[in-house]
N, C-alpha and C positions, 0 to 999 in steps of 0.2 A: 684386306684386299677386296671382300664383298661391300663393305661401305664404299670406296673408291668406287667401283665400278658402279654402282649406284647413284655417285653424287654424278657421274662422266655420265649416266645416262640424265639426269634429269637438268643438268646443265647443255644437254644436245636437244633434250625436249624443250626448255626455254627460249635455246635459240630457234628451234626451228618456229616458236612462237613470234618471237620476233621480229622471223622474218613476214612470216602473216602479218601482222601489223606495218609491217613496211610498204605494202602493196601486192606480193605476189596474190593474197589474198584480203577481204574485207576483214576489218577485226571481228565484225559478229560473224565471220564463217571461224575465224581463230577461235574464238567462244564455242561451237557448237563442236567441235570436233570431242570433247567427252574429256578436253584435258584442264578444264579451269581449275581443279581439285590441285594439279600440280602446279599450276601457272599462280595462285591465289596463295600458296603455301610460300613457293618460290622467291616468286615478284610481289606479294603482296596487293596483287588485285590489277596489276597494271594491263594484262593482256586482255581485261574486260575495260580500262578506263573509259570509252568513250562510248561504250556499242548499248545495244539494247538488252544485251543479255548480262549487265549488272548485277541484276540477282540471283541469276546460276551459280555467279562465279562468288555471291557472298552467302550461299547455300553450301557452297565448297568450301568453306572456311566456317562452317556451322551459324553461322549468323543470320535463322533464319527471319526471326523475331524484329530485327534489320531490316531485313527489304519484304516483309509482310505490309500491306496496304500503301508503300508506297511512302513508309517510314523510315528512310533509309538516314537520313541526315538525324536525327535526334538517336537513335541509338546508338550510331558512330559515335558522337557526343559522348553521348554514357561509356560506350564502350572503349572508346579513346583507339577507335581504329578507325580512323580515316581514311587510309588505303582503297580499299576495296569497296564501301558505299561511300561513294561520292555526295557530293550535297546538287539536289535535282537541278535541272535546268528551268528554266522558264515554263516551257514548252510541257514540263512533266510536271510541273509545279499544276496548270491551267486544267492539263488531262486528268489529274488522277482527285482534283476537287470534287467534293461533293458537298450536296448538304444530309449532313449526317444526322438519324433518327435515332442511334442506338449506342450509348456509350462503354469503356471499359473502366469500369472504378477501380481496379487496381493501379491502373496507372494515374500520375497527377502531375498535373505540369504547374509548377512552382511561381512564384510573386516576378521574381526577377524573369522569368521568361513571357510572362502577360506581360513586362511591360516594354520586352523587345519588341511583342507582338504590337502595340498601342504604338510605338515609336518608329514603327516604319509607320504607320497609316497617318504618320504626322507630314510623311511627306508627298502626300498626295497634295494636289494642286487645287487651290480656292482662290476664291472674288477677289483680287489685288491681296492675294497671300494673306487676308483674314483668319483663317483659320476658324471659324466658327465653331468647328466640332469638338466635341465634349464625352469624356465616358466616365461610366461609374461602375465600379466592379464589383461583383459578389463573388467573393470566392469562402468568405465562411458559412457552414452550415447554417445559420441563423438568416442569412442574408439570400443564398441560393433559398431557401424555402419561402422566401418572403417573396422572389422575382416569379418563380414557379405559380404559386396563386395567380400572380397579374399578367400569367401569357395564356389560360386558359387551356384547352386540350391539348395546349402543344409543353403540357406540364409534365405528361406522359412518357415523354421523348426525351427527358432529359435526368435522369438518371443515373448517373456517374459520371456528371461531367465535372468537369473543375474549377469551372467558372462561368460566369453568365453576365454580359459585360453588357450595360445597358447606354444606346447612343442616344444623343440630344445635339441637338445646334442653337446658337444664342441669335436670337433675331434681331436684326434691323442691321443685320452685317453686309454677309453676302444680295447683293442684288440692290447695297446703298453705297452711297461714296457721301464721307461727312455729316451722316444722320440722316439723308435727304432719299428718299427713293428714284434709283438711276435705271431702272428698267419695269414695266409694267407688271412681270410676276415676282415682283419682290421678293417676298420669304421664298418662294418657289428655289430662289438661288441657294439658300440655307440647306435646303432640302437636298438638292445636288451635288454639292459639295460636301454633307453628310454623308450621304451614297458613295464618293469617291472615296473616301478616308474609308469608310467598311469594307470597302474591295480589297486596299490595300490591305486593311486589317488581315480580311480571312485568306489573301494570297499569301501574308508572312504567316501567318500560323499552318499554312500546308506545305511552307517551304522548310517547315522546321518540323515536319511531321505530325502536326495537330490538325483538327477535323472540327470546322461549325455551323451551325447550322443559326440562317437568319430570318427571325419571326416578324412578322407584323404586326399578329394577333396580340393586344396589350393592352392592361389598364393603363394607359398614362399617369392617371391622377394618384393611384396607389403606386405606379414607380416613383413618383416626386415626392410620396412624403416618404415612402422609403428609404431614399436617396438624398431629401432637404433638395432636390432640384430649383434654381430658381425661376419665379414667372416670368419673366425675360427668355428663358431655352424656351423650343420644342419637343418632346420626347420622340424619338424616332424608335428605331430598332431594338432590338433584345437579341444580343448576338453569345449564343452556346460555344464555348470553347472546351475540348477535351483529345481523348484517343476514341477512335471508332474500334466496336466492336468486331462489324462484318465488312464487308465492302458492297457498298449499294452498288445499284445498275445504275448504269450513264443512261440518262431521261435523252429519247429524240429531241433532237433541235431543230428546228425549220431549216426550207433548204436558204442556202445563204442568199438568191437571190430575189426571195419575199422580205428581205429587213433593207437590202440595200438598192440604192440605183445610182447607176454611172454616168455621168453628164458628157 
């Protein structure tokens, strides 16, 4: 009889979740009410599906290791609970980026997931769909220690990460059409459509709960023998892939209307 009465109570608390969810109330006022613990046990995370308070409600289900930095889609993964940490939106994907100085070596993000990561950034948009951009990964010890020497101080900074994923573009692509140069900054185009495919890079590695950080500082010449690079690329970027350790501060941004102007 006391089991009974127990499931009748928490099947009257679901619903009256519910009905939060339905409108009487916003779902993040349903989230705050102190009952996600029941709602998350119950429904399996649905009374927080869409609100901000996500990680309340997968705190209530002990998962906290989940929605710590905004990892919430790679531990679902692991943990094979998809219910309750969602896989981030856009929007939280853009917010909770950083560029990350401080990694966690216990954690290690595997072959096959760099190369989901590299495989979104393939569909970033180039010169008549050239594709110019090119990566070269370091992920064994021997190879991370070799890229480390050629980014100089910023060798420091990377210390448990998992990989270090060196970009390049092949020139006389973008910003030519049939070998011939079709616009005044020629390679300059190589350049920016290298940039594009990186964005994309480091947005899929934070959509999947990974954290990197993009260098400038680099020997070139020692990442191409490295790497066997050919003199035909560029070497661009040195881009750090891993888990962060802590969670950086969001750096000011200018206000928005010093970058743009409206015609």
């Amino acid at each position: 009889m006391k089991q009974f009465f127990t499931m009748m109570a928490t099947v009257a608390l679901c619903l009256g979740l519910a009905a939060c969810n339905g409108g009487q109330k916003g779902q993040k006022d349903c989230c705050q009410e102190g009952q996600q613990a029941e709602c998350c046990q119950q429904e399996k995370g649905k009374c927080c599906g869409q609100s901000s308070d996500k990680p309340a409600c997968c705190q209530a289900e002990q998962k906290d290791a989940c929605c710590q930095s905004g990892q919430k889609a790679a531990c679902c993964q692991e943990a094979g609970k998809p219910a309750c940490c969602q896989a981030p939106t856009f929007d939280e994907v853009v917010a909770s980026r950083r560029s990350v100085r401080s990694y966690d070596g216990t954690r290690k993000i595997s072959e096959a997931e760099v190369r989901e990561v590299i495989a979104a950034a393939q569909e970033a948009p180039s010169w008549i769909n050239y594709e110019p951009t090119k990566y070269y990964v370091a992920m064994s010890a021997e190879k991370i220690a070799a890229v480390k020497k050629a980014v100089g101080r910023n060798a420091d900074r990377l210390e448990g990460v998992s990989a270090l994923i060196v970009s390049s573009f092949e020139n006389e692509k973008s910003g030519f059409v049939d070998g011939r140069i079709a616009d005044p900054i020629g390679n300059v185009w190589g350049g920016h459509d290298c940039g594009l495919s990186n964005a994309f890079l480091v947005l899929k590695a934070r959509a999947m709960g990974f954290d990197t950080l993009i260098m400038g500082g680099r020997d070139a010449d020692a990442l191409r023998k490295t790497f066997s690079i050919p003199e035909n690329e560029t070497v661009m970027a040195v881009i750090a892939l891993g888990y962060r350790k802590d969670d950086p501060k969001r750096p000011d941004r200018r206000p928005l209307d010093e970058i743009v102007k409206f015609f």
